[in-house]
N, C-alpha and C positions, 0 to 999 in steps of 0.2 A: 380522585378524578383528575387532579391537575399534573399528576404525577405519571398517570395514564398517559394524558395530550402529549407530553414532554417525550414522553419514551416513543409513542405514534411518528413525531417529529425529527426524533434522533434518530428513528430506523429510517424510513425517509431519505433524510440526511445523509445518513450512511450507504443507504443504499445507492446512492448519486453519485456523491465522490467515489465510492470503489467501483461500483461501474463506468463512470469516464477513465478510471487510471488503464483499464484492460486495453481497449482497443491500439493504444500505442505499445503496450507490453506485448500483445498477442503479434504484431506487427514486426518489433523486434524481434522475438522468439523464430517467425517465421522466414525472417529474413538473415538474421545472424547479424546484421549490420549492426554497428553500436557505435561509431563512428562520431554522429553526429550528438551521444549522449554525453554530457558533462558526468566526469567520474566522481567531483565532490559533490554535485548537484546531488548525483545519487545515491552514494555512501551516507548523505545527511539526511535525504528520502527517506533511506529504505532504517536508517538508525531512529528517526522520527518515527516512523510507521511503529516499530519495535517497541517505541518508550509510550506511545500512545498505549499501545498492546498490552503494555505494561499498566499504566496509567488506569484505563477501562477494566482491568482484573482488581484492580487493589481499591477500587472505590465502586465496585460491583457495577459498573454502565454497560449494558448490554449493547446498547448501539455501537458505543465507541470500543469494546473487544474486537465487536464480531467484526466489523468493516476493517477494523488495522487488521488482525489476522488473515483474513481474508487480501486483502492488497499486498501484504508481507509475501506472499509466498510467491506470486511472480517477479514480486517489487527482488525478492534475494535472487531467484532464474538471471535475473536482467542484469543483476550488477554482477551477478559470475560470469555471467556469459561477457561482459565488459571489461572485466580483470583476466580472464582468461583470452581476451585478445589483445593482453602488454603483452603476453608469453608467445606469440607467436610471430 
């Protein structure tokens, strides 16, 4: 049962932090602007998100896959869109 609460809690949990990270993602994506994002800030985000991702498959955590996975995939949008505005 205690292992039940926990997991209740980490989805929860999960489900908080990856849905606050969207609506600035959604914002950038919509706007292109990347200007104002730190490029190490977010190379160590979106590597963190990654290792988490990592981290929650190899110690079987449902919460903590499914939420890094899930923020990884705009969190990697956001920083291409940010490396691909040195190129221009």
């Amino acid at each position: 049962m205690h292992k039940m609460a926990a997991d209740v809690f980490g989805y929860i949990a999960a489900t908080l932090t990856t849905v606050s990270f969207f609506p600035q993602a959604l914002k950038t994506l919509k706007s292109r602007d990347t200007r104002a994002i730190s490029l190490r800030m977010y190379l160590l985000f979106t590597a963190g998100v990654a290792f988490w991702s990592l981290y929650g498959w190899l110690v079987n955590d449902g919460p903590v896959l499914i939420a890094n996975l899930i923020t990884l995939v705009p969190a990697v949008i956001v920083l291409g869109l940010k490396l691909s505005s040195f190129r221009k």
